[in-house]
LOVEX-150352 format. One record per residue (C-alpha): residue number from 1; residue in one letter; chain; x, y, z. Coordinates in steps of 0.001 Angstrom, whole numbers. Layout:
N
@num:NUM	residu:A	chaine:A	x:X	y:Y	z:Z $
...
# end
This chain:
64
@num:1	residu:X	chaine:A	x:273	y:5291	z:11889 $
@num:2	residu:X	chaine:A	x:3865	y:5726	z:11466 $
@num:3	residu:X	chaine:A	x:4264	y:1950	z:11038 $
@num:4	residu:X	chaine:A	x:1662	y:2012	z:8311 $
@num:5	residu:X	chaine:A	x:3737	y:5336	z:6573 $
@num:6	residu:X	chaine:A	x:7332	y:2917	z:6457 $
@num:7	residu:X	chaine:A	x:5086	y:601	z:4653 $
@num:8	residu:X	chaine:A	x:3653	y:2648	z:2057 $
@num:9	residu:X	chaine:A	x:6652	y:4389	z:1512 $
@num:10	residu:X	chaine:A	x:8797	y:984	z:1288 $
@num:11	residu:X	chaine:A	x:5985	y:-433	z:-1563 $
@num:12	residu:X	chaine:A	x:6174	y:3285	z:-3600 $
@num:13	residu:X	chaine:A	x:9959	y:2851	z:-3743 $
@num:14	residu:X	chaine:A	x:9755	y:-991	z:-4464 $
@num:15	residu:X	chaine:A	x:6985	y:77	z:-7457 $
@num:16	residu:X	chaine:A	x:9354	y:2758	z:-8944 $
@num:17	residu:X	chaine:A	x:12360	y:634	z:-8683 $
@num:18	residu:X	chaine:A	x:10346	y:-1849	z:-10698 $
@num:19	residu:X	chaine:A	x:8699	y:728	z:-12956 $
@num:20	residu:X	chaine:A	x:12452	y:1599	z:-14110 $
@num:21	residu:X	chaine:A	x:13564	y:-1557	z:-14638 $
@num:22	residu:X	chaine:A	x:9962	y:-2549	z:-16834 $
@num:23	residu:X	chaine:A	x:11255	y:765	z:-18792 $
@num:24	residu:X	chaine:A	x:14564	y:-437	z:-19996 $
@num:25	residu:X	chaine:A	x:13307	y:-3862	z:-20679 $
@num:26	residu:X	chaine:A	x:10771	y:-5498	z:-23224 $
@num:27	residu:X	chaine:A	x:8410	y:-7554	z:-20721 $
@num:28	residu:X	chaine:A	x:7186	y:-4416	z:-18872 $
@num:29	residu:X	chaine:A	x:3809	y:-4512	z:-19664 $
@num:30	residu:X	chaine:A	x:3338	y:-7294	z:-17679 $
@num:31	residu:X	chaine:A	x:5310	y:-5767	z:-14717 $
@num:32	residu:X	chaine:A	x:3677	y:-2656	z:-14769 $
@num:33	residu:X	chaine:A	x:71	y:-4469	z:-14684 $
@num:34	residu:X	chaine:A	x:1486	y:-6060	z:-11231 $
@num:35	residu:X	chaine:A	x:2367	y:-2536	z:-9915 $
@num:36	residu:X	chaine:A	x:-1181	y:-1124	z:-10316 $
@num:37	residu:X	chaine:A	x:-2471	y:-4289	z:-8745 $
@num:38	residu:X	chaine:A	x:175	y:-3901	z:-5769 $
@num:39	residu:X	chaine:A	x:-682	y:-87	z:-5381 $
@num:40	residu:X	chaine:A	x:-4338	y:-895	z:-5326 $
@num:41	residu:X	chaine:A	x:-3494	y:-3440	z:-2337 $
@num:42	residu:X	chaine:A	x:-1604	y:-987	z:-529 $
@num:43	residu:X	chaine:A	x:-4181	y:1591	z:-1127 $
@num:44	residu:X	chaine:A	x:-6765	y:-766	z:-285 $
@num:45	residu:X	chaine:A	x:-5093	y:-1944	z:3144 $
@num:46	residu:X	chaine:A	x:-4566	y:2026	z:3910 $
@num:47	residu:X	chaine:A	x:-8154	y:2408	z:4101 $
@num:48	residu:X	chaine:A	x:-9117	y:-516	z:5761 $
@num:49	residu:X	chaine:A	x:-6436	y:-18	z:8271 $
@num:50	residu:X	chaine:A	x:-7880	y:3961	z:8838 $
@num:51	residu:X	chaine:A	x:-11257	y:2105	z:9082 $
@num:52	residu:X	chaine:A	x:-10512	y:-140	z:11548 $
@num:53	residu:X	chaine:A	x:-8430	y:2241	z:13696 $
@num:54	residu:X	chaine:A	x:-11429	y:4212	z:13967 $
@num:55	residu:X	chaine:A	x:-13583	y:1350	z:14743 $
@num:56	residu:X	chaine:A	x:-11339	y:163	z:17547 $
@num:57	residu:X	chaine:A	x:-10514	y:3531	z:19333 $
@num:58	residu:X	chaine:A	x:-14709	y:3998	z:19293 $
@num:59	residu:X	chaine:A	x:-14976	y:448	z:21090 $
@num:60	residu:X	chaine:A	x:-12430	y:1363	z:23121 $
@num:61	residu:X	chaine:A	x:-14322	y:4558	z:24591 $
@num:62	residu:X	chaine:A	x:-17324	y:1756	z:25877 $
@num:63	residu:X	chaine:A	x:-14855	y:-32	z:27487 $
@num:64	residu:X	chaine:A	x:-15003	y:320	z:31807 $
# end
């Protein structure tokens, strides 16, 4: 889990690093559209990595 905390916490810095630089520049529409998309990833792979944490410690129990 803690490896999976790093990560989130390294792409939330890398998004508001890029968030203030899309702020003092004109093209930041397009920036900020690839922030949401990389949040949603992150997000995404949170879940999925909760999900299969849990599937794999159950599997684990049937084990000898």
């Amino acid at each position: 889990m803690y490896t999976l905390w790093v990560t989130v916490n390294y792409y939330a810095d890398l998004a508001r690093r890029r968030v203030r630089a899309s702020v003092k520049n004109e093209a930041g529409a397009l920036t900020l559209e690839w922030i949401i998309i990389a949040a949603a990833l992150v997000v995404a792979g949170g879940i999925a990595a909760g999900l299969f944490n849990t599937a794999i410690r159950d599997e684990a129990k049937n084990l000898p």
